[in-house]
C-alpha positions in Angstrom: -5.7 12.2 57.5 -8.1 14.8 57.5 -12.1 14.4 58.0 -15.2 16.1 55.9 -18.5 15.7 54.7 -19.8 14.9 51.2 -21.7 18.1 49.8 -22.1 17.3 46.4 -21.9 14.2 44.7 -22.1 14.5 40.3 -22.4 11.5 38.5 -22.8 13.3 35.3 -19.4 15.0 35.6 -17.9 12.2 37.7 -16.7 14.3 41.0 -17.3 14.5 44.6 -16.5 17.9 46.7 -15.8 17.1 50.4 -16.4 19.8 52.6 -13.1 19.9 55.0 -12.9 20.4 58.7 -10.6 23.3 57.7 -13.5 24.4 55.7 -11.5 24.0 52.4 -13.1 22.1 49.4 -12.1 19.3 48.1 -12.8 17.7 44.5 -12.4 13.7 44.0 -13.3 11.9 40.8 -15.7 9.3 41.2 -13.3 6.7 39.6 -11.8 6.5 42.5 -14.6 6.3 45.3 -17.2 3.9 45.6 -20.3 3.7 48.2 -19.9 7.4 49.2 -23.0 9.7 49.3 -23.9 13.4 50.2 -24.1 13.8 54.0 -21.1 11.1 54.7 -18.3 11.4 57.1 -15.6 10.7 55.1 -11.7 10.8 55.8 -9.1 11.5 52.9 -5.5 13.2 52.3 -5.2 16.4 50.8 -3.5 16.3 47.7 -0.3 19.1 48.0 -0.4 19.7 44.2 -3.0 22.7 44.7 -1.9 24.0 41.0 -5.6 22.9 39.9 -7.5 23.3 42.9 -7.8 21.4 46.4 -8.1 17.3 45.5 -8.4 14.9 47.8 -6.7 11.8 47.6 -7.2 7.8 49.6 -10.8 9.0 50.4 -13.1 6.7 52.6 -15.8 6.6 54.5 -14.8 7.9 58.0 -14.4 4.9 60.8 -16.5 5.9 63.7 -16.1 3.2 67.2 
């Protein structure tokens, strides 16, 4: 799994980007995320089907002990 932030969360256009720790970033759609904001540590799996862009897949708020 790889870790991020949320930088921009659309409503209107139902996506997420997630800023990686690679630096890459990533596009979600909203469908599949629920109770994630801008400024959240979040962990996902990068999607290796770039032919449309980096996508990030199983995204969740990041686990923090």
């Amino acid at each position: 799994m790889t870790e991020g932030i949320v930088k921009v969360r659309n409503l209107g256009k139902k996506y997420i980007l997630v800023e990686g720790e690679d630096g890459s970033q990533y596009s979600v759609n909203t469908r599949q995320v629920a109770g994630v904001h801008v400024g959240d540590k979040v962990s996902f799996d990068p999607d290796p089907d770039e032919s449309r862009g980096k996508k990030a897949r199983n995204l969740k708020k990041a686990d923090y002990a």
